[in-house]
N, C-alpha and C positions, 0 to 999 in steps of 0.2 A: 504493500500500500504506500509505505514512503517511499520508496523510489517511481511507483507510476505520479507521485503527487511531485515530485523532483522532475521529472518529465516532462509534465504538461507546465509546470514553471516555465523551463525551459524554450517550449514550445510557444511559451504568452510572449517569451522575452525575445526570441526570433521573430514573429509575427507580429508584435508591434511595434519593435524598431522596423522592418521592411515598411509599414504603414505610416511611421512618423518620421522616416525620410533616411534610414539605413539600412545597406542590404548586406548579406556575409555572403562572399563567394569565393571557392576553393579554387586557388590559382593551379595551372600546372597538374589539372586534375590528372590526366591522362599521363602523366608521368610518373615516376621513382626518383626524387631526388635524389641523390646520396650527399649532397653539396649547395651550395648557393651563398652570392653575393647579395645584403641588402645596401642600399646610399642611399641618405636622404640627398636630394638634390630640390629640395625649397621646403618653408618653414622652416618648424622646431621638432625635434623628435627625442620623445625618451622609454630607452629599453626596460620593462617590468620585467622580472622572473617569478613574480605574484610572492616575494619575501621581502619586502616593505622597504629595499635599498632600489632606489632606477639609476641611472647611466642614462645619462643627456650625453646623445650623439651631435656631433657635428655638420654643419652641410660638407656633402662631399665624403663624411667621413664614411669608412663599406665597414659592413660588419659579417663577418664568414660565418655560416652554420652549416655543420655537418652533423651529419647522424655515425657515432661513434659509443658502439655499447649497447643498443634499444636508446641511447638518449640522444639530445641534441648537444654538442660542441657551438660553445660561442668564443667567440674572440673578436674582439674591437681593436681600437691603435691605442687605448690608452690605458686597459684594462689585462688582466691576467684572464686567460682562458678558463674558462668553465663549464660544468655540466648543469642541463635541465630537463625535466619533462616536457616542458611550456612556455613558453613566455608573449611577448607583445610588447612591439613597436608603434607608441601610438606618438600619432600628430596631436599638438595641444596649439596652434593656433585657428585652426579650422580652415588654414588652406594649406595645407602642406601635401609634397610630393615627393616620391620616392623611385628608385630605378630596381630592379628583382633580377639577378640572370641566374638559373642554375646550371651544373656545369653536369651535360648529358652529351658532351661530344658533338653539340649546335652551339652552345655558348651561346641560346637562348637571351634576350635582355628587354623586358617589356619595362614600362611606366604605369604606377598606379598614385589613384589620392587614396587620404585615408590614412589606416591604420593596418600594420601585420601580424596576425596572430602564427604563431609555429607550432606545432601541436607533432608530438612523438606517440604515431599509434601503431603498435603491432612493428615495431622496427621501419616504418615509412615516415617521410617526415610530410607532415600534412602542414599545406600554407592556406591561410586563409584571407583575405582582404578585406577589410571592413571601410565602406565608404557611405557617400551619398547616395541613394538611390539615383538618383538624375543623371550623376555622374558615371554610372552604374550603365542606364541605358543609352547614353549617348556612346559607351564604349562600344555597347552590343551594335548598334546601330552601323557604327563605322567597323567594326570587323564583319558583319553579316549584310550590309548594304550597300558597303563601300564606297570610295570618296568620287566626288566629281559627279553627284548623282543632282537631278533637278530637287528644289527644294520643296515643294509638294510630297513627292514620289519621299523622302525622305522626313514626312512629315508621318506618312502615313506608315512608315517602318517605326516612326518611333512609336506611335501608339499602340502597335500590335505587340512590338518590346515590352514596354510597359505592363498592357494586359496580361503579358506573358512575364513579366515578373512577380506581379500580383497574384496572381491566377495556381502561380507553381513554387509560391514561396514557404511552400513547407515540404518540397518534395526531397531536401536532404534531411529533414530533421531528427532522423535515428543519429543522422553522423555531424548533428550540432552546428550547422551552417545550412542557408535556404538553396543556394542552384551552386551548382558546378560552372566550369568557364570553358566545356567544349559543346558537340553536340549533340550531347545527352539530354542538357538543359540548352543554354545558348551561348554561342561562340562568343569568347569575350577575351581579349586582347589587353586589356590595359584601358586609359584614360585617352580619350580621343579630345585632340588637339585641331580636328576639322571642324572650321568656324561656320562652315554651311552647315554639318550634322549638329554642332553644339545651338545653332539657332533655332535648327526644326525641334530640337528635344525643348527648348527655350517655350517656343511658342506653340508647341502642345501641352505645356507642363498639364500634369493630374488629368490628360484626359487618355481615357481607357474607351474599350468596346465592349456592351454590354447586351443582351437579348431585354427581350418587352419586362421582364421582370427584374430586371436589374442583375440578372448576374452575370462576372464578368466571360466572355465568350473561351472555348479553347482556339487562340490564335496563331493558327499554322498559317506557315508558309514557304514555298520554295521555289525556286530558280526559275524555270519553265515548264508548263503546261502541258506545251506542244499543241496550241490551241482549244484546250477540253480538260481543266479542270478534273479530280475526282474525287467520286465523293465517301466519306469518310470510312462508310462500312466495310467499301471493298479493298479498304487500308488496313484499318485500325478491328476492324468485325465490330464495331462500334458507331450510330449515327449521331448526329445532331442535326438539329430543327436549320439553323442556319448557314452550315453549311452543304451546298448542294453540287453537285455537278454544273458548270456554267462553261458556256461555247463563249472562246476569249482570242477575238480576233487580234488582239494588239500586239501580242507576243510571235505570230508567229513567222517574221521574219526576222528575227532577234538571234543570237550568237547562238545559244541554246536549243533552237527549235528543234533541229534533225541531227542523228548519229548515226552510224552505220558500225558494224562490230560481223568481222567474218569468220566463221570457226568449220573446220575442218568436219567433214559429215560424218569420217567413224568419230569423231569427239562426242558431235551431239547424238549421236546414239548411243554411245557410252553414255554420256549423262541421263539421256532418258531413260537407258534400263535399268538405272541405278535409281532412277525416282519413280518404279514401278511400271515403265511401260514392256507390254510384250508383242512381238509383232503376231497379227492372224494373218491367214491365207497365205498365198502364194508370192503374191506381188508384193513388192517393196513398198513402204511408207513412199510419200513423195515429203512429206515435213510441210508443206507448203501452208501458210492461216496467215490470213489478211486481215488486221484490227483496226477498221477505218474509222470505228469510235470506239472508247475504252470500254472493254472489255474483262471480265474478272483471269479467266482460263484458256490457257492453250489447249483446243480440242483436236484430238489424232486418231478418230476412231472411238472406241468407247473409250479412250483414256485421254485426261483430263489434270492440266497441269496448272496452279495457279501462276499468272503473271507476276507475280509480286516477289513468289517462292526464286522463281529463273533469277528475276533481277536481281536480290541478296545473295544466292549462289554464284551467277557469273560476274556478279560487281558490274551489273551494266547502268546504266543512266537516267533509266526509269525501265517502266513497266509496261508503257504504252511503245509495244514496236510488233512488226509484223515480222513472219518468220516465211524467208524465200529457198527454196535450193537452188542455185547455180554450179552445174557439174556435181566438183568435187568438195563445193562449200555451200555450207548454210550462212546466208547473209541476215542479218537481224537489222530491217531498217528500222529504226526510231523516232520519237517524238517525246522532246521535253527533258528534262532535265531534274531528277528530286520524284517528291512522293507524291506532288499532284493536289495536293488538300490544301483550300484555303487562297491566299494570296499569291499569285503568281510574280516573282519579283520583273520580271522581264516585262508582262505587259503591263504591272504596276508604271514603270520608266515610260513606256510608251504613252502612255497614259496621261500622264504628268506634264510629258515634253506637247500632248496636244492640246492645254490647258484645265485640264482636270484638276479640279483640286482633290486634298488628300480624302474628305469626309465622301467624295465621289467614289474614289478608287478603294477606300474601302467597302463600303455599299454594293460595289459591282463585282468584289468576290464572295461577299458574307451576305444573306438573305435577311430581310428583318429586324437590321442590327440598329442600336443606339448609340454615340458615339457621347458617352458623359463623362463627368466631373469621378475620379475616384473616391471621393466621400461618399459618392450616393452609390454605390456598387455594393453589392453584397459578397463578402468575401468569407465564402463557405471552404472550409479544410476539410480532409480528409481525418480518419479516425486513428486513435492510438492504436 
């Protein structure tokens, strides 16, 4: 009973900093540090080991941590090296900025605001980033929408961000921090320093997407279409009211539209008898399915293969392609780029660039949707 009432503590104290304007997000998720450099390179910054003595760092000044023992190794330039479970590099003038690189053989080196929490769990050293929300989504914005974008088109990424910060800020909370920074949750890079993405988060601040009842929407999105959208069930085995299947001309002369991928025909016979097909009669399969709108399954006869299942297997581009033999190859033309659900970013751009504003370009991929204030949003969690 004490520890589920430590919990749900827990659990208040994540979800209402994310709401009163701070978010925890585990840097570097997708990695193993063994090592890493931190610098403050603007404000103030001083190091806690949560035993009532800090270390006021310098600008400029790098502080190494390594995982040595199950614990963390610190060393500063002006200090003796030491071991810890835990500690925290917080900012105390409320704008302060810092540089992170860990040493994985890339030499890695992002910028974040905020504060760093380092956490020793299970012999991984887990980094954490504690910022601004705002600042938070402006970073996702510019690593997931990228720079040089029209500033509409970039309006409307940051509010799907947003919703998608809200929406999923309790989805680390066993492991004490709300999203990760790849894309499990959403791709985040550090603090973006693009003054076109820092003014569209600007001037949508606190606005989210929301259905007729206020609550806030799940906001997918991804790369291209391939003119046709899909819709959620034939993803996720899961629908929503608002998002539907939509025919999305704008995207489809866009970088992403068409792919082609050629694989060798004993390959894909291989692959199919390994996914349970067997051939009947005499004659040879010809492989040949034409998906001129999306479709769930490759059919070959009585056997029936999901779309969705190929593309995670062969690491293809989407889901939406047609399947040809030529000779001795099966060619897989395609369309779109990503999983289809939600917001297409290509014809989003398109969009934008033919004067669309952002509250349009959301509307034309989400059905029914409300584009409000985050106070008035209902922001229902999941259960312990």
């Amino acid at each position: 009973m004490v520890q589920k009432l430590i919990t749900i503590h827990f659990f208040l104290i994540l979800i209402t900093g994310a709401v009163s304007g701070q978010v925890r997000v585990r840097i570097f998720a997708g990695q193993k540090p063994s090592s890493a450099v931190f610098t403050a390179i603007k404000g103030k910054y001083e190091l806690d080991v949560y035993d009532s003595s800090l270390i006021t760092l310098a600008v400029h000044e790098p502080v190494i941590l390594a995982m040595f023992d199950g614990k963390i190794a610190v060393k500063t330039r002006n200090s003796k090296s030491f071991l810890c479970d835990s500690l925290i590099v917080k900012g105390i003038t409320g704008n302060d900025r810092f540089s992170f690189r860990i040493s994985n053989g890339s030499e890695i080196r992002q910028f974040y605001a905020g504060d760093l929490q380092c956490i020793s769990d299970l012999g991984i050293m887990v980094l954490i980033n504690i910022c601004d929300t705002e600042q938070y989504i402006a970073g996702v914005v510019r690593t997931e929408g990228g720079p040089g974008k029209n500033i509409e088109y970039l309006k409307s990424q940051a509010v799907l961000v947003r919703t998608y910060t809200y929406k999923h800020s309790d989805r680390h909370i066993i492991d004490r921090y709300n999203l990760c920074d790849n894309i499990h949750c959403q791709a985040f890079k550090g603090i973006s320093y693009d003054t076109l993405v820092n003014r569209a988060v600007r001037e949508t601040r606190e606005l989210v997407v929301v259905t007729t009842d206020s609550s806030l929407i799940i906001s997918a999105f991804h790369s291209n279409c391939g003119g046709e959208t899909s819709a959620p069930e034939d993803v996720w085995l899961s629908g929503y009211s608002y998002l539907k299947k939509v025919i999305d001309p704008y995207c489809v002369n866009s970088h992403n539209s068409v792919w082609k991928k050629s694989v060798p025909v004993t390959e894909w016979e291989t692959y199919l008898k390994n996914s349970g097909f067997t051939e009947n009669g005499s004659s040879p399969p010809d492989f040949n399915f034409t998906q001129l709108t999306r479709q769930n399954d490759y059919i070959l006869g009585d056997f029936a293969l999901p779309f969705r299942r190929i593309r995670d297997d062969l690491k293809l581009r989407s889901s939406f392609f047609s399947v040809v033999r030529d000779g001795n190859s099966i060619i897989l033309k395609g369309r779109g780029y990503g999983h289809g659900v939600g917001l297409c970013q290509e014809g989003a751009m398109v969009m934008a660039s033919r004067g669309f504003k952002f509250t349009d370009i959301i509307k034309f991929y989400y059905s029914d949707v409300i584009i409000s204030d985050i106070n008035n949003a209902k922001i229902i969690k999941s259960d312990f």
